[in-house]
C-alpha positions in Angstrom: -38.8 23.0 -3.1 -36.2 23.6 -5.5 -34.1 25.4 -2.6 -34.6 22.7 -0.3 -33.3 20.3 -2.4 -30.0 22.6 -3.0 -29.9 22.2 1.0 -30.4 18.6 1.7 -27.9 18.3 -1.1 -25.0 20.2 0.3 -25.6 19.0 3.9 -25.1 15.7 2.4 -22.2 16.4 0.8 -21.0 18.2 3.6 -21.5 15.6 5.9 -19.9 13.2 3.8 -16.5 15.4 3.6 -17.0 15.4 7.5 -17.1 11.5 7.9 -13.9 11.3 5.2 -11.8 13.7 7.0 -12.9 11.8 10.4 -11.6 8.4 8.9 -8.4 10.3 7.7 -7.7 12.3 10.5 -8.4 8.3 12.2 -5.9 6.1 10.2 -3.2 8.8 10.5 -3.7 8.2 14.2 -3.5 5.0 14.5 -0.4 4.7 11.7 0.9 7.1 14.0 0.9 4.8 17.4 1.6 1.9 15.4 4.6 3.2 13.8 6.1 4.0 17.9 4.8 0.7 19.3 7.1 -1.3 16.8 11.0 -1.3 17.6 12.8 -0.9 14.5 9.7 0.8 12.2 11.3 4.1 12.0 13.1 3.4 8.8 10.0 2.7 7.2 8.4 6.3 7.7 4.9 5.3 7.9 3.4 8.0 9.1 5.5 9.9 6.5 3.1 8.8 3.8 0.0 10.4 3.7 -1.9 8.5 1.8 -1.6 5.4 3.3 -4.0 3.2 4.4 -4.5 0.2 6.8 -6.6 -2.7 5.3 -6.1 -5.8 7.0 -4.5 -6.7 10.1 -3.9 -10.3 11.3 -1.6 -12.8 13.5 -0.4 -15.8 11.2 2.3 -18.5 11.6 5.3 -17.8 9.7 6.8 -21.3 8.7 10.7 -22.0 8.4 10.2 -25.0 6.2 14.3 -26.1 6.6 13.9 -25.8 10.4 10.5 -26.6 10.8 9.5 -24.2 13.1 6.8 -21.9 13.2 6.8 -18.4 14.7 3.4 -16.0 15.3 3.8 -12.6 13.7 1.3 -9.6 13.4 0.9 -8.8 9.9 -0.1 -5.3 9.2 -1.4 -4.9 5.3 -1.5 -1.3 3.8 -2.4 -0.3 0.4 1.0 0.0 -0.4 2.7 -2.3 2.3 3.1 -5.4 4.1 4.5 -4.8 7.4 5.4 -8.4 9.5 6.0 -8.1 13.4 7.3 -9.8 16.1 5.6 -9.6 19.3 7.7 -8.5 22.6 6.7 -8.7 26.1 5.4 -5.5 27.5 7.8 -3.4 29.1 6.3 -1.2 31.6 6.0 2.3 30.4 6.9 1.3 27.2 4.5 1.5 24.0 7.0 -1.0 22.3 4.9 -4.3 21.6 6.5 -5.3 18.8 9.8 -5.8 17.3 10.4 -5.2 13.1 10.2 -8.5 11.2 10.0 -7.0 7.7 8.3 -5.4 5.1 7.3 -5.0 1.4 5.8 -2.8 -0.9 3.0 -3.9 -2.2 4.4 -2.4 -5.8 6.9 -6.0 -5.8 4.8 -7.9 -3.8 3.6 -11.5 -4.9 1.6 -13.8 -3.1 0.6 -17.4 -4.3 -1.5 -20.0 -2.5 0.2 -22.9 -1.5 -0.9 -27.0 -1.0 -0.9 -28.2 2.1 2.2 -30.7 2.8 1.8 -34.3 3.3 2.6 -34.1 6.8 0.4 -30.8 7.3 3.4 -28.6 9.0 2.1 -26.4 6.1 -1.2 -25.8 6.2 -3.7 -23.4 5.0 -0.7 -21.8 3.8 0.4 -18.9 1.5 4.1 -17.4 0.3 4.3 -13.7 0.2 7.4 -12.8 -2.2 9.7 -9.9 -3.4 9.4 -10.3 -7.0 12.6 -8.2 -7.0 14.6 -9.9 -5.4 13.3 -13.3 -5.0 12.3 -13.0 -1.1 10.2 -15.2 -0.2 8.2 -15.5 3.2 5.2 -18.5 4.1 2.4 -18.1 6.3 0.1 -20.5 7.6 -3.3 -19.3 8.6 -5.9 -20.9 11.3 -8.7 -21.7 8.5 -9.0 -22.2 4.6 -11.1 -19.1 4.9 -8.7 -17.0 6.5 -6.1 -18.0 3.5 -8.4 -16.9 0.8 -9.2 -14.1 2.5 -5.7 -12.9 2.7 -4.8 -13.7 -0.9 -7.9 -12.2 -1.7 -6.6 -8.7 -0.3 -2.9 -9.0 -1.3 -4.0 -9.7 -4.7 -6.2 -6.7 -4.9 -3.8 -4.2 -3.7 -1.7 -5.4 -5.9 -4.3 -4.9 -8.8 -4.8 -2.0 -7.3 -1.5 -0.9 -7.8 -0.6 -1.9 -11.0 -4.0 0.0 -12.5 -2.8 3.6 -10.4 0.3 3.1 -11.5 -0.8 2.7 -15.4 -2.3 5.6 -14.9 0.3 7.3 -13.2 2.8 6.7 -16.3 -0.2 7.9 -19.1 0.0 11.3 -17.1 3.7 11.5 -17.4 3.6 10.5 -21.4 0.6 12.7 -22.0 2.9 16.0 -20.0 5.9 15.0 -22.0 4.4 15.1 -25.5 2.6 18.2 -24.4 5.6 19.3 -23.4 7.3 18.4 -26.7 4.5 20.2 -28.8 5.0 23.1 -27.0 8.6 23.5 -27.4 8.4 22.8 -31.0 5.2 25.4 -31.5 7.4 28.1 -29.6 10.4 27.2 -32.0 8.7 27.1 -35.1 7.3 30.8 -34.2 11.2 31.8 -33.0 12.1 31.0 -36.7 9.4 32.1 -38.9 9.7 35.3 -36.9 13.6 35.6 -37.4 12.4 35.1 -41.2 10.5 37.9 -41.4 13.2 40.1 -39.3 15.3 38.8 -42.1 13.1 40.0 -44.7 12.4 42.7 -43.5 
């Protein structure tokens, strides 16, 4: 019985290794195709990233409030980027489809939900910002639930972010004062050894 157990265990575990490397071996696929079907993207280096990830995707109106227009774009939403697109008319034998509208790391990204404007040209709307540099971008989406729904995942990769990136900077103080206590046990044993040479 015991043994059996052992073996339903690992199999478990095995196949759940199995399905993770699917998905992985997945998502670097499609990052892959996505990254050559958008003119422009190169400089971004998606696929250069291994651990990134693709967690929403969605077409939303950006709004140019001064000019009052609108414009559809294809927003792709990473774990650790926004990516906006503009869509081109299929060339034939070409797997262009879109064209580079922009992009921000989610490690300055901001988003806040927005009112809708007295004369509704915003609506259901949200601003997506660099926090760096002031950028700012608004989107209108088809339905209230569409809006929260985005906010809802910007603001959790965001979180997301922030809390591996704590972490991230712990690591680094924790390996410097090891570091540091290393260096000044291996010097304090240099001297007290010349001491006794001394001494001696």
């Amino acid at each position: 019985m015991a043994a059996e157990a052992v073996n339903s265990t690992v199999k478990y575990v095995n196949a759940q290794q199995d399905e993770a490397e699917k998905k992985l071996q997945e998502n670097r696929e499609f990052i892959a195709n996505l990254e050559s079907s958008i003119k422009g993207a190169e400089i971004l280096e998606l696929s250069a990233d291994v651990n990134r990830e693709i967690r929403k995707i969605g077409d939303l109106q950006r709004v140019d409030p001064k000019k009052k227009k609108l414009a559809f774009r294809r927003i792709f939403c990473f774990n650790n980027l926004v990516v906006m697109a503009e869509l081109k008319k299929k060339v034939k034998d070409s797997n262009v489809q879109f064209k580079l509208d922009g992009a921000l790391k989610i490690s300055a990204a901001q988003i806040v939900d927005l009112a809708d404007s007295n004369d509704n040209f915003i609506r259901h709307a949200f601003e997506l910002s660099n926090k760096q540099n002031g950028v700012a971008v608004i989107f209108n989406c088809s339905t209230m639930d569409e809006k929260k729904t985005w906010v809802k995942t910007v603001r959790t990769l965001v979180k997301e972010y922030q809390i591996m990136d704590n972490a991230r900077r712990k690591l680094a103080l924790k390996k410097r004062e090891l570091h540091a206590s290393t260096d000044s046990t291996a010097s304090t044993a240099s001297t007290s050894t010349s001491g006794t040479a001394n001494n001696t």
